[in-house]
Phi, psi and omega in degrees: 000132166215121199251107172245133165212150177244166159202152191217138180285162171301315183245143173297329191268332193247132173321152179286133171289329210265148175219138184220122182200170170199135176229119195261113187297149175321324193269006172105326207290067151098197187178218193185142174250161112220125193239151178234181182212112174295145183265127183251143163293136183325153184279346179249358173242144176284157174274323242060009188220147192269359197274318183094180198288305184298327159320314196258353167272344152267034157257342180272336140330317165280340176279320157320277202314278180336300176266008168285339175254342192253022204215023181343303198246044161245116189319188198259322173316304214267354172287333192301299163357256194324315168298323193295333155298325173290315127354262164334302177323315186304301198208018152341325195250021167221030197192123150312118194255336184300328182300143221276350191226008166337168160274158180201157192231147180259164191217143176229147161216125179217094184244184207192141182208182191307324166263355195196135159251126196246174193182153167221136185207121180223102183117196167261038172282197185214116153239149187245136215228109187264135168264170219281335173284000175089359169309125177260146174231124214240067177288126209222128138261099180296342175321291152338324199258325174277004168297300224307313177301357195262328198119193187306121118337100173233166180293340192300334202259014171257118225353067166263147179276168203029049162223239167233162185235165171210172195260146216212252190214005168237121187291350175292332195290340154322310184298359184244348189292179172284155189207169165153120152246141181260127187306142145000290208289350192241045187212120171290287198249115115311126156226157175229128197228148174258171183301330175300334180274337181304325176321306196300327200248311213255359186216342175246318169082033185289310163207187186282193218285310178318312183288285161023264188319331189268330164262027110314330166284328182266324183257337202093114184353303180278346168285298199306303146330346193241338183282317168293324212263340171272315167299327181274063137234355201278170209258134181077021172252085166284140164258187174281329173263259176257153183272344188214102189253149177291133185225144206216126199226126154223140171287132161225115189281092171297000000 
């Protein structure tokens, strides 16, 4: 088995938002990805929380990780559930949790064990998923991208109905994610990308998902990150948003 992951923030001065972790069980048996990606808040607007972003992805990251591995037959939705509650719990009695801008995170979770590889995904980060003939598949929430096809992406549409959802401080919103399982036998690979890593495909268009994945497979987690981080340098390249995003990739060879 072989398990690599990076992750590097946008700005050298401001914390990383982003969470990556795999946890492999005691007994040798299969294992669990989870990478989240913090929503960073407007520079002129408050959360309600006196904690910050990088604070609640790792507690709802660790809490993830935990029961996705110490918890095998509770679905993966419902692992989400239970973090998001755990999580919420943590500082409910400090922190506004009703604000539109609390903190919250998009999520890949993926775990696996000898007979089944299971997954989630919520908001836009990505994971890819290679098969032993080397075919990639691009598990995606596209809800963004068809607002986006719609006109502007505004916050009012953030887990709001008929909008996009991201995990926040309500454990219902698990029910919305992306799902999906898979036999053993017919998953090589894993990659899991937060969108800053995502870029390379979805904002340069160096390639599809497939070249994506083969060149995390060959090169590894931080060549993707560096390939991106050379396209946001290149001269004349605005983004609509942040010009450098915390971007964060992890592999799993099974």
């Amino acid at each position: 088995m072989r398990i690599e992951l990076a992750t590097q923030p946008g700005d050298p001065h401001h914390p990383n938002e982003d969470f990556a972790s795999v946890a492999l069980p005691a007994s040798g048996r299969g294992g669990a990805l989870v990478l989240l990606d913090g929503v960073t808040p407007p520079p002129s607007g408050g959360t309600g929380c006196t904690h910050g972003v990088p604070w609640f992805t790792a507690r709802l990251g660790g809490a993830l990780l935990e029961l996705a591995v110490s918890r095998p037959g509770l679905a993966l939705a419902d692992c989400l559930a239970e973090a998001i509650s755990r999580t919420a719990d943590a500082h409910r009695t400090t922190c506004d949790l009703t604000h539109r801008r609390t903190p919250q995170a998009t999520v890949v979770v993926a775990r696996w064990d000898d007979e089944r590889v299971e997954h989630l995904v919520l908001s836009d980060s990505a994971l890819l998923v290679e098969a032993p003939d080397g075919t990639v598949t691009a598990v995606l929430d596209d809800r963004i991208d068809r607002l986006r096809a719609l006109g502007p992406v505004t916050d009012a549409q953030r887990n709001a109905d008929g909008g996009f959802f991201t995990a926040a401080a309500s454990p219902s919103v698990a029910g919305l994610a992306v799902t999906g399982v898979s036999e053993r036998s017919s998953v090589r690979a894993l990659a899991a990308l937060t969108d800053g890593a995502g870029r390379w495909v979805e904002v340069f268009g160096v390639g599809d998902w497939t070249e994506c994945f083969a060149l995390v497979s060959k090169s590894g987690p931080q060549a993707l990150i560096d390939a991106v981080r050379c396209a946001e340098s290149e001269p004349g390249w605005r983004s609509g948003g942040k010009r450098h995003d915390d971007a964060a990739v992890v592999y799993a060879e099974l």
